[in-house]
C-alpha positions as CSV (number, residue, x, y, z in Angstrom):
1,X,-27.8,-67.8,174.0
2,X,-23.8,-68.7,174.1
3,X,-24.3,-72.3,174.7
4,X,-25.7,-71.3,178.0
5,X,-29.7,-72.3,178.2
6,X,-29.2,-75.8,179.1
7,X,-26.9,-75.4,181.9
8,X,-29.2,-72.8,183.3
9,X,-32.9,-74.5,183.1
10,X,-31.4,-78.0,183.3
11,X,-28.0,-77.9,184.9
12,X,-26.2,-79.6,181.8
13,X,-22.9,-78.0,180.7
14,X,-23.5,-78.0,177.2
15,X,-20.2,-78.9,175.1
16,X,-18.0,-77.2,172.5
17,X,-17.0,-78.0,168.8
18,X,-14.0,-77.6,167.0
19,X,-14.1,-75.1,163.6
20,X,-14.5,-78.6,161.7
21,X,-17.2,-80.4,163.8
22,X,-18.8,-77.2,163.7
23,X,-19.1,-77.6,160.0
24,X,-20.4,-81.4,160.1
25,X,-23.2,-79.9,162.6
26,X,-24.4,-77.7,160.5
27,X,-24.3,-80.2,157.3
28,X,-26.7,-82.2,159.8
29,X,-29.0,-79.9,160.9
30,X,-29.8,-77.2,157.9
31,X,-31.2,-79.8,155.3
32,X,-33.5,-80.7,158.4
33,X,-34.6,-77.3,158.9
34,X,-35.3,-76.7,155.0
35,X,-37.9,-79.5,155.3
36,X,-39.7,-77.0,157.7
37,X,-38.9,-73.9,156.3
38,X,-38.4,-71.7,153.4
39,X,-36.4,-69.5,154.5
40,X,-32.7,-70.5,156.6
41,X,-29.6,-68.7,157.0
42,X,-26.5,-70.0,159.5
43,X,-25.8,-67.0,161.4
44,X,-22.1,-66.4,160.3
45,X,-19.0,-65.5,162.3
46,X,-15.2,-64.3,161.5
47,X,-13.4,-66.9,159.5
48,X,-10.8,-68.1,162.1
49,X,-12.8,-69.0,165.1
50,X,-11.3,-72.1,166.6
51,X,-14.6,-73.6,168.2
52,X,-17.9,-72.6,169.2
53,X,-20.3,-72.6,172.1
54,X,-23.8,-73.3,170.1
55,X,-25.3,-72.7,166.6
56,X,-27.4,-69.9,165.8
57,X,-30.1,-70.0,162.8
58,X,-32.6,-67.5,161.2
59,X,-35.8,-69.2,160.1
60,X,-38.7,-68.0,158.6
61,X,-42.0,-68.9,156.6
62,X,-43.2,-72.0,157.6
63,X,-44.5,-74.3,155.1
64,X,-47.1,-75.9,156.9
65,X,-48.4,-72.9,158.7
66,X,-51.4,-75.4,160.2
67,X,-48.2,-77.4,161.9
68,X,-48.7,-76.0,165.5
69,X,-46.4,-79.1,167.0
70,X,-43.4,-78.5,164.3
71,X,-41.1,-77.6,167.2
72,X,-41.9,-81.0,168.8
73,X,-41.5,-82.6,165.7
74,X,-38.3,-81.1,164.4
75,X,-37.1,-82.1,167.6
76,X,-37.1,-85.2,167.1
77,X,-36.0,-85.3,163.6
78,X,-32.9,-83.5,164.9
79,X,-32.7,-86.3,167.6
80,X,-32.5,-83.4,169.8
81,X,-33.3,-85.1,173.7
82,X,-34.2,-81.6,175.0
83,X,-36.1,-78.6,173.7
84,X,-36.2,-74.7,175.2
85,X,-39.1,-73.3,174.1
86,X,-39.0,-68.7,174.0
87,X,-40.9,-66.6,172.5
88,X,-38.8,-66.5,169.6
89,X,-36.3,-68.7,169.8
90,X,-36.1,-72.3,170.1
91,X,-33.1,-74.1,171.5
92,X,-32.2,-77.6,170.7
93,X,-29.7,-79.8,172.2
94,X,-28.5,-82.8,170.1
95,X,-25.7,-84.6,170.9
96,X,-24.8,-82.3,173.8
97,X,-24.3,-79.3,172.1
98,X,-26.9,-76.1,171.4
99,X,-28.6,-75.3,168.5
100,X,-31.0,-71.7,168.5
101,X,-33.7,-71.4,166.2
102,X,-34.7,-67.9,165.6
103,X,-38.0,-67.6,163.6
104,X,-38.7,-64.6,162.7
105,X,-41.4,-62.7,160.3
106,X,-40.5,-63.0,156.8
107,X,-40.5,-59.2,156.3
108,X,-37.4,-59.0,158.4
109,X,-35.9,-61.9,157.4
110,X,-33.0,-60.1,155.6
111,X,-32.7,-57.7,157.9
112,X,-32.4,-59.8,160.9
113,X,-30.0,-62.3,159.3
114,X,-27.2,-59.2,158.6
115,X,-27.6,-57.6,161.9
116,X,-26.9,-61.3,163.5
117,X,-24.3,-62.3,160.9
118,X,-20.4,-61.2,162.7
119,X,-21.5,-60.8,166.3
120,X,-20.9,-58.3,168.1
121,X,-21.2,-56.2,164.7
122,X,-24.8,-55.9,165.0
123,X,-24.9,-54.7,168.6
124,X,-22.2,-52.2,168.0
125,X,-23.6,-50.7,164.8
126,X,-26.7,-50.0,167.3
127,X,-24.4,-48.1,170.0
128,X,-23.0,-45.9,167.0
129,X,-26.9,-45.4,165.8
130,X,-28.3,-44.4,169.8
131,X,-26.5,-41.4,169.4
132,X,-28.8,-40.2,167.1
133,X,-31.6,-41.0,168.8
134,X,-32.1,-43.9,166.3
135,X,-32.6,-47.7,167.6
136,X,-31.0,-50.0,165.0
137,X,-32.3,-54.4,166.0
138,X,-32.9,-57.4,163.8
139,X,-35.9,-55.0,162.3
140,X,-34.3,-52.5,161.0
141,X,-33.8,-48.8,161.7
142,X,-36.5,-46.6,163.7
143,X,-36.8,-43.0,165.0
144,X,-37.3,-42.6,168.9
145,X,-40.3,-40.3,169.8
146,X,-39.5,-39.4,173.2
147,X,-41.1,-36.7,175.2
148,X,-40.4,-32.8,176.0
149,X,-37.8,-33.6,178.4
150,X,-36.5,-36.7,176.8
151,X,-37.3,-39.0,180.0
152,X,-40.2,-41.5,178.4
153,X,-40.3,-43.3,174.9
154,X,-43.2,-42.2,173.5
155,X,-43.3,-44.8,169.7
156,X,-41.1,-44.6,167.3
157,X,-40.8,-44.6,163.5
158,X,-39.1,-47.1,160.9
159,X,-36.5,-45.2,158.9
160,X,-35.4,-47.9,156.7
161,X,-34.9,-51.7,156.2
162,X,-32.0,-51.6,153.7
163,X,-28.7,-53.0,155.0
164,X,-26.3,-51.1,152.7
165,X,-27.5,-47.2,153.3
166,X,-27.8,-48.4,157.4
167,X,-24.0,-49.4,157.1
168,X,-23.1,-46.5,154.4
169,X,-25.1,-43.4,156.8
170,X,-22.1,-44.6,159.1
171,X,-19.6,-44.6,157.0
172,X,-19.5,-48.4,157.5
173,X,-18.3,-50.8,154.5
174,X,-21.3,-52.8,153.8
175,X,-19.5,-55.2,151.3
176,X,-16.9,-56.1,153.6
177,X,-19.9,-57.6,155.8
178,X,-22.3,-58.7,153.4
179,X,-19.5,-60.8,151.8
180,X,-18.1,-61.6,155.5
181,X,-14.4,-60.9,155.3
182,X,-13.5,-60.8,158.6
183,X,-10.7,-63.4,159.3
184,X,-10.7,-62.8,163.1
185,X,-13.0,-60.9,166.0
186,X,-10.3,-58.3,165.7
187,X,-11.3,-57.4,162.1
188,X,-14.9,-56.9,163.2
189,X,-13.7,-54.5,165.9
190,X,-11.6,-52.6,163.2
191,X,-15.1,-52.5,161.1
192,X,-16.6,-50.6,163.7
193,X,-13.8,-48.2,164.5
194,X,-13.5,-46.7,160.9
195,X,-17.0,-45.5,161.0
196,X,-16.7,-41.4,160.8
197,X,-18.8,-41.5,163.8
198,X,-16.8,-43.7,166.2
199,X,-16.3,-42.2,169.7
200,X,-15.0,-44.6,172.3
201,X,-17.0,-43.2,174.7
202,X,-20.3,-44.3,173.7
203,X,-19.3,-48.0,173.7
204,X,-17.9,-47.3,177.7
205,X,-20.2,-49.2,181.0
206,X,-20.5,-46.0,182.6
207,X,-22.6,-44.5,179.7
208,X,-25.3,-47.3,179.3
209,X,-28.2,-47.8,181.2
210,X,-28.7,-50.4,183.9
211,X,-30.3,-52.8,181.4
212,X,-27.8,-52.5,178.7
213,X,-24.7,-52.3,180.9
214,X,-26.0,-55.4,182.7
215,X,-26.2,-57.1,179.2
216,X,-23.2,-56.0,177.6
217,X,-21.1,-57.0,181.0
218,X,-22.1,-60.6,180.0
219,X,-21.4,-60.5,176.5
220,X,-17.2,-61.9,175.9
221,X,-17.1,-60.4,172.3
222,X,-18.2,-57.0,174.1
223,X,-15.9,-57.4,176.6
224,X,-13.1,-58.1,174.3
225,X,-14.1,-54.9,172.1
226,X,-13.8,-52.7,175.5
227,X,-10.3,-53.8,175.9
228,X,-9.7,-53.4,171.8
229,X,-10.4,-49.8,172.6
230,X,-8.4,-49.3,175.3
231,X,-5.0,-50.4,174.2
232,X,-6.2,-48.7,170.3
233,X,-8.1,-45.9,170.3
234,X,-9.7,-45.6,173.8
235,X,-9.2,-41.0,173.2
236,X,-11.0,-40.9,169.8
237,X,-14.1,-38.9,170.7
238,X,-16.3,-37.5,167.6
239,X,-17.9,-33.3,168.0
240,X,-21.6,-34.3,168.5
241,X,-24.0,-31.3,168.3
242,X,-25.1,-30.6,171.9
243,X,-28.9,-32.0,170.8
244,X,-30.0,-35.2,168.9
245,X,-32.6,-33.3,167.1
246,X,-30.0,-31.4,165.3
247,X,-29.7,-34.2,163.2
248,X,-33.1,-35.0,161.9
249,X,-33.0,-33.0,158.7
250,X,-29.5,-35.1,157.7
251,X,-31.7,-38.3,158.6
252,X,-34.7,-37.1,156.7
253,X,-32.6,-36.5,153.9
254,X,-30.7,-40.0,153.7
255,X,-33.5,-42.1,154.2
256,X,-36.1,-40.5,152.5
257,X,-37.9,-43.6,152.5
C-alpha cells in the first residue's frame, strides 16, 4: 500500500526506514510470522534502495486453520498498536512504520511471491502480456474470453502457473529475477525493455483505461518507468498483427499446459 493506509484511515504519517533499519525490521517480524504460517516470503526489491515506505510479505497456509482471531493476535505479538484489516491484506503498524500481510492461497503462493518480488516488474510484465489478450496477476497467466465485438469479458482461461516460460514467451530473463540481480530501479526498467515484444506505447496514459491509468498515475516506480522511456527508448514500437486472435495458435503451442 506504499506506506500510505494509515495516514488515510487514521490520519498518521507513517515513517520511513533506512536500507539497514529496514533489515532489523524484517529480522523482527518474519520469525513472528513463521509461528503463524508455513509459508513466508519478504517481497524483494532492487539491491540499492536507500529506504523504504512499508514492508510487504506473502503468507500462506495457516497452521491453525481453526485460529479465526490470528490477525488479532499476531498483532499483538508484533506489538503492532493498529491493525487494517482487507480482504486480503492485513496492514500492521509497529513502531510507526507499515507492515502488509498478503495471505494468499497456497496454490499461488509461488506465483504470487515472483510477480510481487522487484516492483514494478510484475505490473509491467502484465502490460507486455494485455497485448495478447492475456491477463498476467499474482495467479498466474489466463486467456480473456471476450465477446464478438470485443466490448464485455466474457471468463477467461489459466494458461499457465510457471514463472520461467511466463518470463521466457517474452523474451524475458527469468534468472536474472528469480535470483534478483537488479542493483537499482533502473535495472528493472532495462529488464522490461529487452523483451522482443517491448513497444513504448503500450506502457503510455493515453492507452489504458480509466481504471488502470488512474492506478498507474499513483504509482512512483510507474511514473519513473514513463520518464525511463522517454529520455531511452520512447520510438521503439513492435509490428503487432492487426488482431489479438492471430496469436492464439503461438499461445496454444507454448503453453500447452
Amino acid at each position: 500500500m506504499g506506506g500510505l493506509a494509515f495516514r488515510q484511515k487514521f490520519g498518521i504519517e507513517s515513517k520511513r526506514l533506512s536500507n539497514e533499519d529496514f533489515i532489523k525490521f524484517s529480522n523482527f517480524v518474519e520469525p513472528v510470522l513463521y509461528n503463524y504460517f508455513n509459508k513466508v516470503h519478504s517481497v524483494r526489491c532492487y539491491r540499492n534502495k536507500e529506504s523504504h515506505g512499508d514492508k510487504d510479505i506473502t503468507v500462506s497456509d495457516l497452521k491453525d486453520k481453526n485460529n479465526i482471531h490470528w490477525r488479532e493476535s499476531l498483532q499483538k505479538d508484533l506489538n503492532a498498536s493498529h491493525l487494517i484489516r482487507n480482504t486480503s491484506v492485513n496492514s500492521y503498524l509497529i513502531d510507526g512504520f507499515q507492515l502488509d500481510i498478503d495471505l494468499v492461497d497456497a496454490s499461488i503462493f509461488h506465483t504470487h511471491c515472483f510477480y510481487s518480488d522487484h516492483d514494478p516488474s510484475g505490473n509491467l510484465t502484465g502490460k507486455l502480456y494485455h497485448k495478447f489478450n492475456i491477463q498476467y496477476g499474482g495467479d498466474g497467466l489466463f486467456y480473456m474470453l471476450r465477446d464478438l465485438n470485443n466490448t464485455y469479458q466474457l471468463g477467461k482461461i489459466l494458461i499457465s502457473q510457471n514463472n520461467k516460460k511466463i518470463c521466457e514467451f517474452l523474451g524475458l530473463d527469468y534468472f536474472k529475477k528469480l535470483n534478483g540481480d537488479f542493483d537499482t530501479q533502473e535495472d528493472i526498467f532495462k529488464w522490461i525493455i529487452s523483451s522482443k515484444y517491448f513497444d513504448a506505447r503500450i506502457f503510455s496514459f493515453e492507452n489504458m483505461n480509466h481504471i488502470a491509468r488512474t492506478r498507474d498515475r499513483k504509482r512512483p516506480s510507474y511514473n519513473n518507468f514513463m520518464k525511463y522511456i522517454e529520455d531511452n527508448c520512447k520510438d521503439t514500437q513492435y509490428n503487432w498483427p492487426i488482431k489479438k486472435d492471430e496469436w492464439l495458435e503461438f499461445i496454444n503451442n507454448y503453453f500447452p499446459e
